[in-house]
C-alpha angles and dihedrals in degrees: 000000000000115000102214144066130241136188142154111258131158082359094304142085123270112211114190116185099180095235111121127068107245097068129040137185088268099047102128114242091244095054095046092050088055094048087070126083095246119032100072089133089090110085135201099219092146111347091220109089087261103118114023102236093129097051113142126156124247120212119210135175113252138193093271097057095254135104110261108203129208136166120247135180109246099199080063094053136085124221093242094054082075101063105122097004128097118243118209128195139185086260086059099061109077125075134257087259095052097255115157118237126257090265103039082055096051087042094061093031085057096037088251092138106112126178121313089260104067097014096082092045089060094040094056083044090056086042093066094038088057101055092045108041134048108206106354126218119241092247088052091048086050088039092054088042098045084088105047110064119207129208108179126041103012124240105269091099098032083060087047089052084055102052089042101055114036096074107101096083092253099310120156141105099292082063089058099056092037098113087051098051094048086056096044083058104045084055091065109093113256083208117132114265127236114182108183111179120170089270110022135056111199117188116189106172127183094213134054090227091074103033080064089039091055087037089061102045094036101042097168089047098127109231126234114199100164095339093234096128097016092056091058087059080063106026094046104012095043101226137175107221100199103190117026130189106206112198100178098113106040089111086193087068087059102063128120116193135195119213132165100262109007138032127219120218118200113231095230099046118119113262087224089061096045087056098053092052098049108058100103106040094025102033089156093049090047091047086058096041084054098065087028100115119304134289099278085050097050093043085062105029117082128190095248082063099051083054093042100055084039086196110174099235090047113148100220107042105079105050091044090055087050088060091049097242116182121210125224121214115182128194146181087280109019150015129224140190113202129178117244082230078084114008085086107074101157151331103340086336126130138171089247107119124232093254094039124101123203108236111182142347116236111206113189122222123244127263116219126284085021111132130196131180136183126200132176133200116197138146090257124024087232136047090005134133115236121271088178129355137181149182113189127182129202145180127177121193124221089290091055085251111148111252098172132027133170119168108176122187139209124199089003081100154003081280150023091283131186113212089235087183089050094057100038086058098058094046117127089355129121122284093233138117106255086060087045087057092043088049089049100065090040079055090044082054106044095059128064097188118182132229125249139136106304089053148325125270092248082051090058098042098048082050101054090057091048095057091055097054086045089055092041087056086049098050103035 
């Protein structure tokens, strides 16, 4: 294991050894950006990921040979989450010969151009935009922007900055310089990284083999799996973590495999780039996966991180549970699938062991006739915790009598719950409105939700009935 950390900034590596007192191995990207002389462009608005101000663009290497960009939030990112990566920022982007980019060009040429606070965050979204999609549709150009908020201007120019300008098929100067900065990057050691400071202990392994090896010796070792919820405890609680699993560079945690009847989901694979991949066999899990964060969250987050946290408004959890997904945990010795029916046992509790690692996430195809569907209540459609959620299966015979039924909650509970009387209820009966009714007021009855800041618990209940005649209307 190698003890420091290296990346590609301002054309040259970056080497942090951590020993020093001002970084650690859990100084935030953004902080530590700000703490240099000339990348002020990154903000802290939120530092949660919530506003966008601290967007900046990671490179990376890709199968091909050539750097594959995306847009991350740094106040969600570790230090050590950048070793063999580029990291670009507002100050990158114009030329040697001080030329402004495409974007920053359109978004001057619009009126696009806000206050110094939120402008640099869009920019490096349309950025990012700009060097993966031709011609972007005017859902991709609101789907790169749903993470960035403006306070100043609107969007309506920023979005005609977008359209403007990413037109060049991703030339620019970054294109240029392209064959230098993928060298730059294959010189940087792929060793596993040890960080050991006088109060931390960061792990960041390349196998599997040894991400389970360092679980098992190291049990209370918090896990990160995409940092998106971990990096708050630090971020907004102020904790000191003192012994992290990073789990960012084990490449077999970022499958994604098509079987027959079934697909796997590594568990460290992006949650942008599951939900490219699932729209045709998995359309309810990509519709959640579409209002789940923003882009710079999703590229980060990861499935194994969403079950590991377990938290009970999580996205992702119910409609996994409606299409009858297993999880597979793996450890030193053995090596586990278990249904989320029962992997979920309390508030933020599993059955995963503490030296145990989830590995993947199988998802099983639909027989015909099987219906699922995913829906989602929160204060905005984007960017937005649950309020509700839901994930709901069904399945009529030829009599239109229900033969299989699944309604799974967040945030109805202290866990991803399904309303089992409910169900039971509607078993074998017909698929109409007046048994939809009756089933409303047993649901009103089988949760006890509690009121906070997102809703009250009336709000919730009276929600929850509302998402299953919505799904009834959908499905009659």
């Amino acid at each position: 294991m190698q003890n420091n950390v290296q990346f590609v900034l301002d054309g040259k590596i970056v080497s942090l050894d951590f020993q020093v007192p001002e970084i650690k191995p859990t100084t935030t990207v953004l902080n530590y950006l700000r703490s240099l002389p000339v990348h002020k462009g990154v903000k802290e608005g939120c530092a949660e990921g919530d506003c966008g101000a601290c967007t900046v663009v990671l490179g990376e290497v890709g199968n091909d040979g050539k750097i594959q960009y995306k847009s991350v939030d740094s106040c969600l990112m570790f230090l050590p989450m950048l070793h063999g990566k580029q990291l670009v920022t507002v100050e990158n982007l114009k030329t040697e010969n001080d030329e402004l980019h495409p974007v920053q060009i359109s978004m001057v040429e619009t009126g696009g151009s806000q206050c110094g606070f939120c402008t640099p965050g869009f920019i490096m979204s349309l950025f990012a935009l700009y060097k993966n999609k031709n011609n972007p549709t005017r859902d991709e150009i609101d789907d790169t922007l749903t993470g960035n908020l403006c306070r100043c201007t609107g969007y309506k120019p920023i979005i005609e900055a977008a359209a403007k300008s990413c037109v060049n098929e991703t030339k620019d100067n970054f294109s240029n310089s392209e064959s230098q900065t993928v060298n730059l990057l294959k010189t940087i050691s792929n060793e596993s990284i040890h960080i050991q400071t006088k109060q931390q202990n960061y792990f960041q392994p390349t196998s599997l083999k040894e991400a389970i090896e360092l679980k098992n010796k190291f049990t209370d070792a918090v896990v990160l799996n995409g940092a998106t919820d971990v990096a708050l405890r630090v971020t907004k609680k102020h904790e000191l973590l003192k012994e992290i699993l990073d789990l960012s560079r084990v490449d077999e945690l970022k499958k994604f495999v098509v079987n027959q009847n079934s697909v796997l989901i590594g568990a460290g694979i992006s949650l942008e780039d599951v939900k490219r991949k699932v729209g045709n066999d998995f359309p309810a899990l990509f519709n959640m996966l579409s209002v789940f964060g923003s882009m710079q969250i999703r590229n980060l987050a990861t499935l194994g991180g969403n079950l590991g946290t377990a938290s009970p408004i999580g996205d992702a959890l119910p409609v996994l549970l409606a299409y009858n997904a297993t999880v597979e945990l793996q450890s030193m010795n053995d090596k586990r699938n278990i249904a989320l029916d029962e992997y979920f046992i309390d508030y933020r509790k599993t059955l995963r062991e503490e030296n145990e690692l989830i590995t993947s996430i199988i998802v099983p195809k639909l027989s015909n006739g099987t219906i699922v569907k995913s829906y989602k209540i929160s204060k905005r459609k984007d960017l937005d915790i649950s309020t509700v959620s839901s994930g709901f299966r069904l399945k009529v015979n030829s009599n239109n009598e229900v033969k299989e039924i699944k309604l799974a909650f967040g945030g109805m509970a202290e866990k991803t719950k399904r309303a089992t009387t409910t169900e039971n209820f509607l078993l074998q009966k017909e698929w109409r409105r007046e048994t939809i009714e009756q089933a409303m007021k047993i649901l009103e009855k089988e949760f006890t939700p509690i009121s906070d800041a997102r809703a009250s618990k009336e709000f919730r209940s009276i929600a929850s009935k509302n998402l299953l005649l919505k799904f009834y209307t959908e499905t009659k």
